[in-house]
C-alpha positions as CSV (number, residue, x, y, z in Angstrom):
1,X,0.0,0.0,0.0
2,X,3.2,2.7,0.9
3,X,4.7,1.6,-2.2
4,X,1.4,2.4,-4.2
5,X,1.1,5.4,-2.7
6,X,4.5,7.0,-3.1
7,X,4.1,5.5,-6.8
8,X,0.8,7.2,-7.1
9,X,2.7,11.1,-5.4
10,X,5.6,10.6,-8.1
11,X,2.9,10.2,-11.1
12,X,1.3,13.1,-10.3
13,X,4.3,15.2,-9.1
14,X,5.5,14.3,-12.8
15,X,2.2,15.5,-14.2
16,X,2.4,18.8,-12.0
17,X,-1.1,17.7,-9.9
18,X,-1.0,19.4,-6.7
19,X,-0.4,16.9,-3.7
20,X,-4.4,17.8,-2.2
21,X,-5.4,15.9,-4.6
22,X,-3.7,12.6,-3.3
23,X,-5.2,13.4,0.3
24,X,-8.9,14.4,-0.6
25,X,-8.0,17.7,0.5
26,X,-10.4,20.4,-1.6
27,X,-8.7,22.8,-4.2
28,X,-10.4,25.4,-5.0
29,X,-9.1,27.2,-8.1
30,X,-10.5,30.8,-9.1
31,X,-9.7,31.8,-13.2
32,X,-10.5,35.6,-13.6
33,X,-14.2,36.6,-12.2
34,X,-16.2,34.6,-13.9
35,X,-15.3,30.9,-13.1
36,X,-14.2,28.8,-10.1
37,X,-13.2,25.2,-10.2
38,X,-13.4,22.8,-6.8
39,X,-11.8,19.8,-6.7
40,X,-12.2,16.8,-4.9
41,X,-15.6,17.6,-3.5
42,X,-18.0,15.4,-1.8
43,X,-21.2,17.0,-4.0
44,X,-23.5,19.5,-3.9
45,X,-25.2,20.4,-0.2
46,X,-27.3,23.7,-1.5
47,X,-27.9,25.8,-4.8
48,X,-29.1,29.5,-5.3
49,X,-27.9,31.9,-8.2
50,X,-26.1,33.7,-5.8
51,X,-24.6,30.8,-3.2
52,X,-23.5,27.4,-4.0
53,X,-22.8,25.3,-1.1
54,X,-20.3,22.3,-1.5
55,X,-19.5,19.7,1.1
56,X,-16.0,18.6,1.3
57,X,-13.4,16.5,3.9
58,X,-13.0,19.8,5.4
59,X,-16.8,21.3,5.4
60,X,-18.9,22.9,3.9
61,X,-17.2,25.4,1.2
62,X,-19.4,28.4,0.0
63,X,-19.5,29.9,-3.3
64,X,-21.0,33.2,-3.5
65,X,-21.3,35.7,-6.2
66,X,-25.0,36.2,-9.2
67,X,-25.9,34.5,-11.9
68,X,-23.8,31.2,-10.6
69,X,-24.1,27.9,-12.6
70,X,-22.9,24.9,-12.4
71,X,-21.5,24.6,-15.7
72,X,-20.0,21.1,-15.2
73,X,-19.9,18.5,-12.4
74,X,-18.6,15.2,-12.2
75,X,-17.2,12.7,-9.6
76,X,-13.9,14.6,-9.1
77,X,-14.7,18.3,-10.0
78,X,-17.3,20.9,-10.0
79,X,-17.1,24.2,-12.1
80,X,-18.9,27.2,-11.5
81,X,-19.5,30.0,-14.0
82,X,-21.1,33.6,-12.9
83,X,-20.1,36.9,-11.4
């Protein structure tokens, strides 16, 4: 299990993933004012066009801003569009 592990933390230090991923720790990733991109979430808990709630390993994360989508979802990521 170590050995797949630390196999697993070289691939995707290779591939320039950050480590969070690895752990289940949530990334949340913000590109410009119009989209934000969590990953490794545990789904969607609430949704409002101006608050997304996501539940993660560490709690609830809250997205807030108008006009929020969700613009794409699957098992690993969620992306937001709005202001």
């Amino acid at each position: 299990m170590k050995q797949t592990r630390m196999r697993a933390q070289g691939i995707l230090a290779a591939a320039d993933f950050p480590g969070e991923i690895l752990t289940g720790v949530p990334v949340v990733e913000l590109k410009g004012a119009a989209e934000a991109v969590v990953i490794c979430h545990r789904g969607v808990i609430g949704y409002e066009p101006e608050e997304v709630r996501i539940a993660s390993a560490l709690g609830p994360i809250r997205v807030r801003g108008s006009e929020l989508t969700i613009f794409r979802m699957n098992r690993e990521r969620i992306v937001l569009h709005g202001k």
